[in-house]
C-alpha positions in Angstrom: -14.0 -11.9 8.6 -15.3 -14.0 11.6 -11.5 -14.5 12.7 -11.1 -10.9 12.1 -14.2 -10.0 14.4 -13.2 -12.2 17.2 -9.7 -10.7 17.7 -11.2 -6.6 17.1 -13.7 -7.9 20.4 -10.9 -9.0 22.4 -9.8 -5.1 22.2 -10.0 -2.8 25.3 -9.2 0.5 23.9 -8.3 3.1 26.8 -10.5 5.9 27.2 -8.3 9.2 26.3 -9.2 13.0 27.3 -9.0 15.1 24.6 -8.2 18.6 25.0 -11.5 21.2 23.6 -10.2 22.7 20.4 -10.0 26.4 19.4 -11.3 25.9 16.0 -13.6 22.8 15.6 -14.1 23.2 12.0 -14.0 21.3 9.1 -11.2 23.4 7.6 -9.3 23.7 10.8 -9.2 20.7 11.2 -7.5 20.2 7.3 -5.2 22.8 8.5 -4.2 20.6 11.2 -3.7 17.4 10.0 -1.8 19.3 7.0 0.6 20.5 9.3 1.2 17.4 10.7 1.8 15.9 7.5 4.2 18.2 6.3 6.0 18.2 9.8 7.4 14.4 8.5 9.0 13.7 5.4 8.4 10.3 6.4 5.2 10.5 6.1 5.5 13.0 3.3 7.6 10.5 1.1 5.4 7.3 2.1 2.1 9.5 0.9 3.8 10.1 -2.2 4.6 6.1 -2.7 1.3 5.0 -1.9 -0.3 7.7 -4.3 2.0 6.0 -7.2 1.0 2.7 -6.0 -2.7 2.9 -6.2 -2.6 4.8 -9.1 -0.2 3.3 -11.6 0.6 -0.2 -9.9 -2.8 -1.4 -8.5 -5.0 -1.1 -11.9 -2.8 -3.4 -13.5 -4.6 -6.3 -10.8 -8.0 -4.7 -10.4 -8.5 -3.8 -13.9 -5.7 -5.1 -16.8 -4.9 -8.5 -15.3 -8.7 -9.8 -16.0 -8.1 -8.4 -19.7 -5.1 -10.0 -19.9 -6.4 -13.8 -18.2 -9.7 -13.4 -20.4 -7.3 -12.9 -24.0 -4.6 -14.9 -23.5 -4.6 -17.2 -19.9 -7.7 -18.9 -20.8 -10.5 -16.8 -18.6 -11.7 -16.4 -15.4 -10.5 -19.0 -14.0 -7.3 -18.8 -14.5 -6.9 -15.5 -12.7 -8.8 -16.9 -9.9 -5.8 -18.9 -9.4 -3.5 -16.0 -9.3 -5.6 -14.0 -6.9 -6.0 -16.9 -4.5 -2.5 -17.0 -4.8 -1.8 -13.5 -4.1 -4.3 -13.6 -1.4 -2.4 -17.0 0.3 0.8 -14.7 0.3 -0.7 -12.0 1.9 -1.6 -14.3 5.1 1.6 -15.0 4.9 3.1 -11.6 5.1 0.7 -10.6 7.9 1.9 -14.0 10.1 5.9 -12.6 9.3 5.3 -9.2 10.5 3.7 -10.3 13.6 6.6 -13.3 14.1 9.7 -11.1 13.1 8.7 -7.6 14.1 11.3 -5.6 12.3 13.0 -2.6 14.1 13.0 -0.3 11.2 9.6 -0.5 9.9 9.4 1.6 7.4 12.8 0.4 5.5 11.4 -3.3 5.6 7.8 -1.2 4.1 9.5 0.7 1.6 11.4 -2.8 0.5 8.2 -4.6 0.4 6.4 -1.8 -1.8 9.8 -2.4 -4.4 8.4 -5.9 -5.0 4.7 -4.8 -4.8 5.3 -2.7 -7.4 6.3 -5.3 -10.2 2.9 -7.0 -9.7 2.1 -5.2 -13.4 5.5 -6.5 -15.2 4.6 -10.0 -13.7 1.3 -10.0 -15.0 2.2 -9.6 -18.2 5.4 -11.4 -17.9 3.8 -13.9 -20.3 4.6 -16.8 -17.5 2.0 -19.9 -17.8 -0.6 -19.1 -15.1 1.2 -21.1 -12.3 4.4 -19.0 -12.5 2.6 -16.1 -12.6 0.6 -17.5 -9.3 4.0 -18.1 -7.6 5.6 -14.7 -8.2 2.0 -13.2 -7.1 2.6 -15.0 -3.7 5.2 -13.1 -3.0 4.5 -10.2 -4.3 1.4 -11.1 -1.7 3.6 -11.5 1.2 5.1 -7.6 0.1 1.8 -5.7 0.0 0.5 -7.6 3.5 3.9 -6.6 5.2 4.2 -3.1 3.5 0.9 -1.9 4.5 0.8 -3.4 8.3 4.1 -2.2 8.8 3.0 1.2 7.4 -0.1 1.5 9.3 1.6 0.2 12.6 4.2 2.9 12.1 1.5 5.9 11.8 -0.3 4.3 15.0 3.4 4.3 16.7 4.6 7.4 15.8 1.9 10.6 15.7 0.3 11.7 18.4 -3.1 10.2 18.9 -4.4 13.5 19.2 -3.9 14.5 15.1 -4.0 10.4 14.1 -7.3 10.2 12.3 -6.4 13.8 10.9 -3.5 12.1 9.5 -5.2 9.1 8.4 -7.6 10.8 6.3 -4.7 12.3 4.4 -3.5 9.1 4.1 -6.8 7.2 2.6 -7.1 10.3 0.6 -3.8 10.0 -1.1 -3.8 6.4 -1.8 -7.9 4.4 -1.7 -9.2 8.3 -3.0 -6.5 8.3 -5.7 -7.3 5.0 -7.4 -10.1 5.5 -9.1 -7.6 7.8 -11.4 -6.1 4.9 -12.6 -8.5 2.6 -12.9 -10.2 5.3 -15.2 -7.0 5.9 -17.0 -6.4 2.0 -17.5 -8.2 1.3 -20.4 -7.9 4.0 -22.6 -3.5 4.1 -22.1 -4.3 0.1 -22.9 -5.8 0.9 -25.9 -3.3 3.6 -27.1 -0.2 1.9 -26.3 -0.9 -1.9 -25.9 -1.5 -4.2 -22.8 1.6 -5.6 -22.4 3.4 -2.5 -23.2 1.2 -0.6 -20.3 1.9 -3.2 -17.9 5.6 -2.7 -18.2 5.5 0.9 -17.8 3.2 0.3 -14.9 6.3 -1.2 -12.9 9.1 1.1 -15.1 7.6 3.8 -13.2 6.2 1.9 -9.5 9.5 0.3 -8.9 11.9 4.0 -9.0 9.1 5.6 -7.0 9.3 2.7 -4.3 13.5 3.3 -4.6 13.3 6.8 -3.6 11.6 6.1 -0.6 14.6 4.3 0.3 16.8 7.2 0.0 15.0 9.3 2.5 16.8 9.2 5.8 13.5 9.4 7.6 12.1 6.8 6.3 15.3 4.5 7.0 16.0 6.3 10.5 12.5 5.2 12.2 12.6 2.8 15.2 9.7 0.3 16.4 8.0 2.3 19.2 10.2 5.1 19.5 8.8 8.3 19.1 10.2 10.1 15.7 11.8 13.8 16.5 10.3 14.8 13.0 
């Protein structure tokens, strides 16, 4: 966080006239960034992938993988390791993105969310805790790159006029959605099994992640060039 702090101060953000609005209300304003949303199946399709993500991949770390390391990988610990781990990857990703810079962001994000989304199936892959540590990493490395290259993408490509209108859609979809499936965790675990859930959990993330793929808008969008839709 102290790193973190010391590069946001080194930031000179340019001062940008915005234009009065007609209708500077709440619902207006919904309107808006709607229609911005729905003006870009890219944005559409990648709203749609992070929804799945946070609601049927990301319990299986926040709440199933501590069952799972408490019953069978010997406790806490043991999943402190593979959340360091995942963590360690993650710095990783981040230092990639900003070395390698790919020129079709969102194919190498819609890539990285494929292996994000087998986080659940490695969890309960039954691996010994250092084999599940290792595939974490990388899996790490996939959700780093994903997101930055996700976020960069938005900042790149709407207008910074209807940008936080977009964004809000965005954290709505995806950090507003999870607590659905982090409510829906434990009782599925209970009906159909932990290591049965866990499977599902990436049976159903990885497609999801594959479709992306197969939107031409998604594959079709440059670094830095403005997107015609």
């Amino acid at each position: 966080f102290a790193l973190s702090a010391a590069a946001l101060a080194r930031l000179r953000p340019a001062v940008v006239e915005r234009a009065a609005e007609a209708e500077p209300t709440l619902f207006a304003g919904l309107r808006a960034g709607l229609a911005e949303v729905r003006s870009r199946p890219w944005v559409m399709a990648f709203l749609g992938l992070l929804c799945a993500y946070h609601v049927i991949v990301l319990p299986a770390i926040f709440v199933l993988g501590p069952v799972l390391a408490e019953r069978e990988l010997g406790g806490a610990s043991s999943w402190a390791v593979v959340i360091a781990a995942f963590g360690a990857g993650a710095v990783v990703g981040d230092l990639l993105v900003l070395r390698l810079k790919p020129s079709r962001p969102l194919l190498v994000a819609a890539l990285a969310f494929v292996v994000a989304s087998c986080q659940a199936a490695i969890v309960g892959s039954g691996l010994p805790v250092a084999g599940i540590a290792a595939l974490e990493a990388v899996t790490g490395v996939a959700v780093s790159a994903g997101f930055v290259l996700w976020e960069t993408t938005l900042q790149e490509q709407i207008p910074e006029h209807a940008i936080s209108r977009v964004a809000s859609y965005d954290f709505m979809v995806s950090v507003g959605a999870l607590p659905i499936g982090l409510a829906l965790a434990g009782p599925l675990e209970r009906a159909m099994g932990l290591h049965e859930l866990l499977l599902l959990q990436t049976a159903v993330g990885v497609p999801i992640a594959l479709a992306v793929l197969a939107v031409p808008a998604v594959r079709e969008i440059r670094r830095g060039a403005p997107a015609l839709a």
